[in-house]
DRENLUM-703357 format. One record per residue (C-alpha): residue in three letters; x, y, z. Coordinates in pm, 1 decimal. Example, Ala and Ser with C-alpha at 12.3 -4.5 7.8 and 13.67 -1.06 7.14 Angstrom:
% residues 2
 residuo       c1       c2       c3
     ALA   1230.0   -450.0    780.0
     SER   1367.0   -106.0    714.0
This chain:
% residues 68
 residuo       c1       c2       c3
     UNK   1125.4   -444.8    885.9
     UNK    763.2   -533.3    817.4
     UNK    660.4   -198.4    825.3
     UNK    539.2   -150.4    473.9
     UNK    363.4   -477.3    471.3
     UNK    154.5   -352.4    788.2
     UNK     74.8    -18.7    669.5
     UNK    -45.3   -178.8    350.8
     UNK   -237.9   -432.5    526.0
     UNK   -394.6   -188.1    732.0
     UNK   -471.8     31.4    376.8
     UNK   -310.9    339.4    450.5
     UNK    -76.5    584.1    283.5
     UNK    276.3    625.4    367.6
     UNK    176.8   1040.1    422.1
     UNK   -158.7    913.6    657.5
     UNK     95.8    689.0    886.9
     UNK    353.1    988.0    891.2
     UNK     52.5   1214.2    970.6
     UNK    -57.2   1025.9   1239.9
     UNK    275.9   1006.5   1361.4
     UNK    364.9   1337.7   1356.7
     UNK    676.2   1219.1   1147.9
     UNK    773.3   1295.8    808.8
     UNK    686.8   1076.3    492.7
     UNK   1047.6   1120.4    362.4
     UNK   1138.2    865.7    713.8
     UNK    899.2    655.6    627.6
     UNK    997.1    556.9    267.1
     UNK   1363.0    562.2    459.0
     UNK   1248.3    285.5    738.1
     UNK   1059.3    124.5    469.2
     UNK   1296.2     47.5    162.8
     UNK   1574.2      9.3    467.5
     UNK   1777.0    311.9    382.2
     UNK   1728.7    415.0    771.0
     UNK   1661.8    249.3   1046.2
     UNK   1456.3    326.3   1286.8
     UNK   1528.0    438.6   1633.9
     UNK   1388.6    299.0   1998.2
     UNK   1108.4    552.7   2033.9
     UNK   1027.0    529.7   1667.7
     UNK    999.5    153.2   1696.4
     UNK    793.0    180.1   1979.8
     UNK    568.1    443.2   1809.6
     UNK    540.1    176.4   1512.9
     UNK    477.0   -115.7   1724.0
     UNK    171.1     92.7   1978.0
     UNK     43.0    181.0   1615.9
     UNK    -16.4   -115.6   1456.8
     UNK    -65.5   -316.3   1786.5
     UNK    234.7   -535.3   1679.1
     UNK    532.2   -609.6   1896.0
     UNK    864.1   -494.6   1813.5
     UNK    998.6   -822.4   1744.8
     UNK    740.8   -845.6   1498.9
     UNK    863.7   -537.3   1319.1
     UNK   1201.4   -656.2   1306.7
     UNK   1115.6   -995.0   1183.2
     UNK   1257.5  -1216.0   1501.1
     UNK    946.1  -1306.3   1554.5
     UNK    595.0  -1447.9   1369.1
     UNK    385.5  -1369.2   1626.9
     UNK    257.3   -969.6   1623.4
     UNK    101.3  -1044.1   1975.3
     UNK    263.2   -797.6   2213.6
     UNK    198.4   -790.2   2604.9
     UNK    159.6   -507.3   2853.3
């Protein structure tokens, strides 16, 4: 998942995205070095975050353009 790579891109901490989340920064290290993976809602609370569709999270896609 290319969540690390946005949340780095984006210059934020893994405890500010897990804060803003309401989540804990334990689960995000866990989504992020792919020791858990991440459920529906969380994937949709990833992908309205970084304004990145989910296939763009999960790497099927190269395009982080997401329509409503």
């Amino acid at each position: 998942m290319r969540l690390k790579q946005l949340r780095k891109n984006k210059g934020i901490s893994q405890l500010k995205l897990a804060m803003d989340l309401n989540m804990n920064q334990n689960s995000i290290s866990r989504y992020e070095n792919g020791i858990r993976e991440a459920d529906y809602a969380t994937l949709i609370k990833f992908a309205d975050y970084f304004k990145v569709s989910i296939d763009y999270l999960l790497e099927r896609t190269d395009n982080p353009n997401y329509y409503k």
